[in-house]
N, C-alpha and C positions, 0 to 999 in steps of 0.2 A: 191791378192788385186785388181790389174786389172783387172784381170777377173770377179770378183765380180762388180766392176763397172760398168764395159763393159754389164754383165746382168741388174743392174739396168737400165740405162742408157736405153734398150732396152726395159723395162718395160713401162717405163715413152714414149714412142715412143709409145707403142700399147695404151697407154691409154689415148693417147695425146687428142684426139675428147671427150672423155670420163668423163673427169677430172671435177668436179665442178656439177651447176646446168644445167638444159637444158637450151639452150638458154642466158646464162649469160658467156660473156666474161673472163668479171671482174673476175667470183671465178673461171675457169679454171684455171688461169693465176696463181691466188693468190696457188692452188692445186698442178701444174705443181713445183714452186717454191718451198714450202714445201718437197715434194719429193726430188727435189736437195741436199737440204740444210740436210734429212734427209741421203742421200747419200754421202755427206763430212761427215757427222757425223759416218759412220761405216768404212772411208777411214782412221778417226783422231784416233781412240781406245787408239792408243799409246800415245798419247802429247793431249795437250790443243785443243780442239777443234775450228777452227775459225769461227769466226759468218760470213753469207755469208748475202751480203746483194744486192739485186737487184736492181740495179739505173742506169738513164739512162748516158750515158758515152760515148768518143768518139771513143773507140776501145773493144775488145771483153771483155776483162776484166784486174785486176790488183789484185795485193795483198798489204795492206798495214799492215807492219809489227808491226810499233807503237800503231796498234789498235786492229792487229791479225783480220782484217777481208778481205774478198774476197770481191772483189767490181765487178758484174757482169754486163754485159748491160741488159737492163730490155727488151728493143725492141722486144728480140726474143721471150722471155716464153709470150708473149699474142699475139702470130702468129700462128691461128689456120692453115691457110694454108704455117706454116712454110716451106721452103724446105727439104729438105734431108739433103744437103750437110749443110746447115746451124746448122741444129740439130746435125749433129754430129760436125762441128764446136763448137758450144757451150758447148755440152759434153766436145770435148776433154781440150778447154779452162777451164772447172771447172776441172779437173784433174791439169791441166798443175800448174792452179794458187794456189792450194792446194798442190802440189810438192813445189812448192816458200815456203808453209808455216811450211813443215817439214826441208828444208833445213835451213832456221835462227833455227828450235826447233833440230836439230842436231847438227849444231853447238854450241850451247849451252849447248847440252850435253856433245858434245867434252871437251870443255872449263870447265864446273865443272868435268868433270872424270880426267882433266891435260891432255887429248893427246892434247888439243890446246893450243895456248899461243896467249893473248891479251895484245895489238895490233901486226900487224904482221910488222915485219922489211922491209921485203922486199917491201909491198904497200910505205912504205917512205922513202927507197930508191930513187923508181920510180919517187916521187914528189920533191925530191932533183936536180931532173934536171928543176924544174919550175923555174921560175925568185925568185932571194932571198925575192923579197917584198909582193909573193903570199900566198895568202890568204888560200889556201888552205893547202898547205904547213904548213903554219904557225898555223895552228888546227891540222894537222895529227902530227906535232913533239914536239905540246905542249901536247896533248894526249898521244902520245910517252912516254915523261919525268913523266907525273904523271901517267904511267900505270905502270913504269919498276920493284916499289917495291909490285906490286897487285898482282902476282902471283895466281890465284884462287885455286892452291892445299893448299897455306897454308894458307887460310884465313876458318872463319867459315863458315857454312852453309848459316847465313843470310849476312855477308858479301859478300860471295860470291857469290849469289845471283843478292844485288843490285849493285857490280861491272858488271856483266855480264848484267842483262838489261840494266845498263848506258853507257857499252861500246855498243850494241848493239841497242839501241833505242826498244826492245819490251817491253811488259809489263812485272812487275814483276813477277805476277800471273806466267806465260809463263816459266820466268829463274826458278822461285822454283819449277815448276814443273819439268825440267829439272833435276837439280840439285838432287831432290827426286829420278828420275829414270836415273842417271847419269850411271849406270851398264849396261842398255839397250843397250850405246855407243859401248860397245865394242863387243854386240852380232850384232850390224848394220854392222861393221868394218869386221867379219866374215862369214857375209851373202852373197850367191852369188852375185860378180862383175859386174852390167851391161854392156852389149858391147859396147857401145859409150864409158865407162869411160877410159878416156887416160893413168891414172894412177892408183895405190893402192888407195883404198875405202879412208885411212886415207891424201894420197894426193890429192882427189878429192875436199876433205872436205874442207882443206888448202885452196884449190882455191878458193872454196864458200867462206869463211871466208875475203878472201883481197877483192874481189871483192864487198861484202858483209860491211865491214871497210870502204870502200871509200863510200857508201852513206851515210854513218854518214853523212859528209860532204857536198858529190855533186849526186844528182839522177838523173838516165838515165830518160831525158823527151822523148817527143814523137814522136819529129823529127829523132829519132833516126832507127826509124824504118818504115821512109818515104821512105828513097833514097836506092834502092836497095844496095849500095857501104856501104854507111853507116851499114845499117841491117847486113851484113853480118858481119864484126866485131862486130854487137849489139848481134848478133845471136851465134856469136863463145865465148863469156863472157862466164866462166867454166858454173857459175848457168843455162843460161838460154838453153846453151848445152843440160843440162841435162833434162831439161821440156818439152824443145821441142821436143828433142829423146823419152820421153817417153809418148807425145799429137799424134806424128806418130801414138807409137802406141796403144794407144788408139783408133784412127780412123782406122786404118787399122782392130782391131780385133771387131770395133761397125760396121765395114760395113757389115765385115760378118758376123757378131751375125744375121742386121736384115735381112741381101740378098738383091737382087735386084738391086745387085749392079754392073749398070754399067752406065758410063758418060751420058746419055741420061735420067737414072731413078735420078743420084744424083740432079737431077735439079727440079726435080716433085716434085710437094707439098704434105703437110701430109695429105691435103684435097683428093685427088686421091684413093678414096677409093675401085675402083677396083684393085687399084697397093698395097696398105697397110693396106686394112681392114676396115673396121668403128672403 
């Protein structure tokens, strides 16, 4: 599946000049985009597809789960003289945030097959050391108390459905599709192990799942990944472990897909067309 992107991705490079009318920014831009988006669409096969939507933003992109779309910055795809390194920056960014949007549609598969159980104990643990009168606290263990008889193995299909979108904030659309292909889970569980994962597939999940519980509640803003000190605890969060282990490598196998890859070329724009073609 990577690799399959990593060739799109490289497609989209050689036709970067190419894309649209002659002379017309605009429908390059609006062409370059389409291809992306037609690119998450052969990544998604398995689960709900998310709508990726191009707007301008203050970092490279995000996923927002409630709405099941990729929210991308738009700045780059109308850069005819984009850089190198930037294009495969944004490459790897639609992988990385497309990763975000299987890990909520696995977890939710987790959850209607029963290897998961909502909410998790342990995230409210953690918040039992907050001050008795916080607020967050005080959501995560009233959650707690009205989740303990939901159990999603013994409820129905549609029940259990809309307990898991409302424990999880996606759409429902999203949990029923889940739910429908809840068998998948346990061929993911069997699949080989990525080497960053610390633990068993079914532990890593786990971890997605609390870390994932807590933004019901509280979501990592953006300051988070200002202060070096900061980011790296932002960066060690099980999920985003895993996105950014696999936006590496994304970039590492698009550099060599297109070549010319060394620090002096990653800086050269797509305009250089003795270096990348017309």
């Amino acid at each position: 599946m990577l690799e399959s992107f990593v060739d799109d991705c490289a497609a989209i490079w050689r036709s970067w000049l190419q894309d649209g009318s002659p002379g017309s920014a605009a429908s390059r831009k609006q062409r370059r985009e389409r291809r992306f988006r037609a690119t998450v669409g052969r990544l998604t096969t398995f689960m709900v597809r998310p709508s990726v939507e191009f707007a301008t933003s203050g970092g490279w992109g995000a996923f927002n789960w409630t709405r099941w779309k990729l929210r991308i910055n738009q700045c780059y795809t109308g850069q005819d003289a984009i850089r190198y390194n930037d294009f495969v920056e944004l490459c790897s960014t639609v992988y990385h945030e497309t990763r975000h949007a299987e890990q909520f549609y696995r977890i939710a598969q987790g959850l209607a097959a029963g290897n998961l159980r909502l909410p998790d104990a342990r995230a409210v643990e953690v918040t039992q050391r907050l001050p008795a009168w916080g607020a967050i606290k005080s959501c995560v263990v009233t959650s707690r108390m009205d989740a303990i008889d939901d159990d999603p193995r013994y409820l129905t299909a549609t029940q259990r459905a809309h307990l898991i979108a409302d424990r999880m904030r996606i759409p429902l659309a999203v949990a029923q599709h889940a739910d429908r292909q809840r068998d998948g889970f346990a061929r993911y569980l069997q699949s080989a192990t990525p080497a960053w994962f610390r633990r068993l597939p079914l532990d890593e999940v786990n971890d997605w799942l609390r870390a994932t519980y807590g933004k019901r509640f509280s979501e990592s803003s953006a300051w988070m990944q200002r202060s070096p000190g900061v980011y790296r605890g932002h960066r060690n969060r099980p999920e985003e472990n895993d996105a950014r282990s696999l936006e590496e490598l994304v970039q590492a196998a698009l550099y060599r897909r297109i070549g010319h890859d060394t620090p002096r070329n990653r800086r050269k724009r797509r305009t250089d067309i003795v270096l990348f073609g017309a």
